[in-house]
C-alpha positions as CSV (number, residue, x, y, z in Angstrom):
1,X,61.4,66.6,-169.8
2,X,65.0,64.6,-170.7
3,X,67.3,67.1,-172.1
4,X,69.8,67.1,-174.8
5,X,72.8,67.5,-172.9
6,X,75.6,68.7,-174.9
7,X,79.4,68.6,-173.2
8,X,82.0,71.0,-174.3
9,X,85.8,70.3,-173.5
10,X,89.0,71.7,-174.7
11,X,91.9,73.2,-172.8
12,X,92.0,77.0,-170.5
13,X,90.9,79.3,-172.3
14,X,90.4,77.9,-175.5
15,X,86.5,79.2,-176.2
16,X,84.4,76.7,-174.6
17,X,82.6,79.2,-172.4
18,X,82.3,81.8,-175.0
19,X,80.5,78.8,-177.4
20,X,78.3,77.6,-174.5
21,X,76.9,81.5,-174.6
22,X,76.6,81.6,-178.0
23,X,75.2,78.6,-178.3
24,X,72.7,79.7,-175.0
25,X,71.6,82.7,-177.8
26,X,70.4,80.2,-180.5
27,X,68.5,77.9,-177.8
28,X,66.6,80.4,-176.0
29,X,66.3,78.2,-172.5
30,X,69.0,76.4,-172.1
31,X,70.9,76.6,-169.4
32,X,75.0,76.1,-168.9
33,X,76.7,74.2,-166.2
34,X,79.9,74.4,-165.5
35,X,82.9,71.9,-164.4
36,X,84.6,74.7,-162.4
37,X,81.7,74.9,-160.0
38,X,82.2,71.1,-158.8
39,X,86.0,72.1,-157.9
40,X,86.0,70.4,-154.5
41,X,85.4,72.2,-151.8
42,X,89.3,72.3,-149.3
43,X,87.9,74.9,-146.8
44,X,90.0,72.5,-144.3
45,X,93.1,73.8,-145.9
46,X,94.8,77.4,-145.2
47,X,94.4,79.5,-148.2
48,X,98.4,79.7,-148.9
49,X,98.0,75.8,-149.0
50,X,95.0,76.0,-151.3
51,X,97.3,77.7,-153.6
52,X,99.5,75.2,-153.9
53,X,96.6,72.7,-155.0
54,X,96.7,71.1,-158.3
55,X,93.4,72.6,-160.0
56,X,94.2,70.7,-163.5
57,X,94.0,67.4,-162.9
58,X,91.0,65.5,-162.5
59,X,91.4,64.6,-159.1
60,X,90.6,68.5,-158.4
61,X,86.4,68.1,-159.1
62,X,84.0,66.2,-157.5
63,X,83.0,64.7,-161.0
64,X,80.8,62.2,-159.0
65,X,78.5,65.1,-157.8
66,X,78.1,66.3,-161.6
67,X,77.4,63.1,-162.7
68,X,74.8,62.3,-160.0
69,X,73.1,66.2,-160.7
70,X,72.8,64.9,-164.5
71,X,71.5,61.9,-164.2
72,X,69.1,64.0,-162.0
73,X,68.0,66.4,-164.5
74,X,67.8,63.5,-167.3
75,X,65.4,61.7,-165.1
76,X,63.1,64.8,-165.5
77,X,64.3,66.5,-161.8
78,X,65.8,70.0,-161.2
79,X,69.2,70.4,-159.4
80,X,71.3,72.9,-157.4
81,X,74.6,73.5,-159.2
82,X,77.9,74.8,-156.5
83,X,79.0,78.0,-156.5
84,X,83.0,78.5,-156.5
85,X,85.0,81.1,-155.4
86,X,88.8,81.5,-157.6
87,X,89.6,84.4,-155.7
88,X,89.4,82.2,-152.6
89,X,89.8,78.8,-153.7
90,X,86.4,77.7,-152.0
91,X,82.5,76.6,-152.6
92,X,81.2,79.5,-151.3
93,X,77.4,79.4,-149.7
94,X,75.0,79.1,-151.9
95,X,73.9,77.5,-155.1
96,X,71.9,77.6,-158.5
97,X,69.2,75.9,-159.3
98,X,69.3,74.3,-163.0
99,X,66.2,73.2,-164.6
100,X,65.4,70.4,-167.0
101,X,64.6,72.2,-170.2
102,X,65.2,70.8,-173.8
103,X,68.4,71.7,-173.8
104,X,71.3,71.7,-171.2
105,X,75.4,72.9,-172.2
106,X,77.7,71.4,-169.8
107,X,81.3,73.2,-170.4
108,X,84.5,72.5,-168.9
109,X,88.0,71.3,-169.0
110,X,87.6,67.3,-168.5
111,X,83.8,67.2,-169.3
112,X,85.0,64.7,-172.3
113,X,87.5,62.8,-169.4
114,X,85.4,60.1,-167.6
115,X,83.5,57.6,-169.6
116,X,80.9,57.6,-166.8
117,X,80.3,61.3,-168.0
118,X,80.5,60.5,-171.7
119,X,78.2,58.4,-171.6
120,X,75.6,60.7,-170.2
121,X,76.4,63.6,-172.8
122,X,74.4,63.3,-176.0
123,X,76.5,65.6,-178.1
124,X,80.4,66.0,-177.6
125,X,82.0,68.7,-178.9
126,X,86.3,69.7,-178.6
127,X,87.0,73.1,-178.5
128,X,91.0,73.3,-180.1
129,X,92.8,76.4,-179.9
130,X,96.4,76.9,-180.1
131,X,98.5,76.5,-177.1
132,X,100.1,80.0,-177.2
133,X,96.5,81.3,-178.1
134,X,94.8,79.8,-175.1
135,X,98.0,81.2,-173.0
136,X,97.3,85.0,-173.7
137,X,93.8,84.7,-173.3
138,X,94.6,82.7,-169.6
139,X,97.2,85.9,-168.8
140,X,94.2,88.3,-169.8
141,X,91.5,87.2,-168.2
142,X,93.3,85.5,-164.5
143,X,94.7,89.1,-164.1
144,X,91.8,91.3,-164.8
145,X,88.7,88.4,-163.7
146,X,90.6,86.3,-160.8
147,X,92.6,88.7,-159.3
148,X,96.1,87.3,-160.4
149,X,100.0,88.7,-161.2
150,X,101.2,88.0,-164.1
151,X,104.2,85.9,-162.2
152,X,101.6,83.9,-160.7
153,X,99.5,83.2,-164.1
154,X,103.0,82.2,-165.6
155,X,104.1,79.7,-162.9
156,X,100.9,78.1,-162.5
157,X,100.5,77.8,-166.5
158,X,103.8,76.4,-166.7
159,X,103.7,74.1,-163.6
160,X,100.4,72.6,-163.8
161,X,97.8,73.9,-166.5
162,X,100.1,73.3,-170.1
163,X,100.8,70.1,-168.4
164,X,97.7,68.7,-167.5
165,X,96.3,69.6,-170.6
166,X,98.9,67.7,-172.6
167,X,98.2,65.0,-170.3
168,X,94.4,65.1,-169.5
169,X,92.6,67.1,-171.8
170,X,93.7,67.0,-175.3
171,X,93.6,63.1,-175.5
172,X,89.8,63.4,-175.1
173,X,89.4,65.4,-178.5
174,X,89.0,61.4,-180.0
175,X,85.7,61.4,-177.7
176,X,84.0,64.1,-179.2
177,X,81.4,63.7,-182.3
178,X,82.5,67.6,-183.3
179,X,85.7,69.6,-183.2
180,X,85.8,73.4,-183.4
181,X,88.1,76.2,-183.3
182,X,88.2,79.0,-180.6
183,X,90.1,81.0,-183.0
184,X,87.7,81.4,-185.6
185,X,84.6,83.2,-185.5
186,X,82.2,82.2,-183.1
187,X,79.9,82.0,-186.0
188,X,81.2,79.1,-187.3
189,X,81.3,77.2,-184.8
190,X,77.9,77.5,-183.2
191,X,76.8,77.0,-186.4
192,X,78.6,73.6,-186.9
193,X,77.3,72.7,-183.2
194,X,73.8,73.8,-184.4
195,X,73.8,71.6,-187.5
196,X,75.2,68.1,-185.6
197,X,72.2,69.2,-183.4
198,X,69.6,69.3,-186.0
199,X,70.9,66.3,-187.1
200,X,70.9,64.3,-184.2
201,X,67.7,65.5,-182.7
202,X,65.9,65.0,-186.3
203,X,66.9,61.2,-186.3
């Protein structure tokens, strides 16, 4: 079975995981990879130098391994997604096995960046949420999901993550065959995804 494979972009915390799951609730099946997981692995490095590491900009994932796992699973073929560690800044041992099934959601800051991955994506969507939005929602969940301080989310928002997605992420909203908002209700946009779906897979 080929899947459909949708990509979602759009910067930190601007929805895109929160849509993949929604989206996972109207296509009973489907499964969601994300870009996080191919962060590349820097076990090599001490863990106060990992923190220094530049985790928004593309150079930060092994794109080449996603791209390889979905060619993989649109040639029919099962594959074993990474499983990253933010508290630790690691792969961590172990992986999960993804499925082909007639759907696949493929969510993630610079899913929409490389061509070679465009081109693999048969639906594109571009999450847009306000900067300052997308910057409370970032505070909320580093401190209470990642084990951050506040003075840490700020600094690394404001050193790397506003920057790089100014510079690396919100150019690729021209990619996508959908926009959305993560601000409004989750209802509207799954169903607008839904509908471009319908309407591709009816052709």
């Amino acid at each position: 079975m080929k899947p459909h494979i949708i990509g979602i972009a759009g910067p930190s915390s601007s929805g895109k995981t929160e849509l993949a799951r929604r989206l996972v609730a109207e296509l009973p099946g489907t499964a969601i990879v994300s870009l996080d997981s191919y962060y590349r692995g820097r076990q090599e490095l001490p863990f106060e130098e990992r923190e220094k590491l530049n985790f928004d900009h593309p150079d930060a994932l092994e794109w080449e391994l996603l791209q390889e796992h979905l060619q993989a699973i649109g040639e029919g073929r099962a594959f074993e997604e990474p499983v990253y560690s933010f508290a630790r800044h690691v792969r961590i041992a172990g992986t999960r096995r993804i499925e082909p099934a007639e759907f696949l959601i493929v969510e993630g800051l610079f899913v929409l960046y490389w061509p070679e991955l465009r081109a693999i994506l048969d639906t594109k969507v571009y999450v847009w949420t306000d900067p300052e939005v997308c910057y409370r929602r970032r505070m909320a969940r580093d401190v209470a999901e990642r084990g951050r301080t506040p003075e840490y989310v700020r600094a690394q928002y404001e050193r790397t993550v506003c920057p790089g997605a100014e510079q690396f992420v919100c150019p690729t909203r021209e990619y996508a065959d959908l926009v959305v908002s993560g601000e409004k209700p989750f209802e509207e946009s799954v169903g607008a995804v839904l509908r471009a779906l319908d309407a591709v897979v009816a052709r």
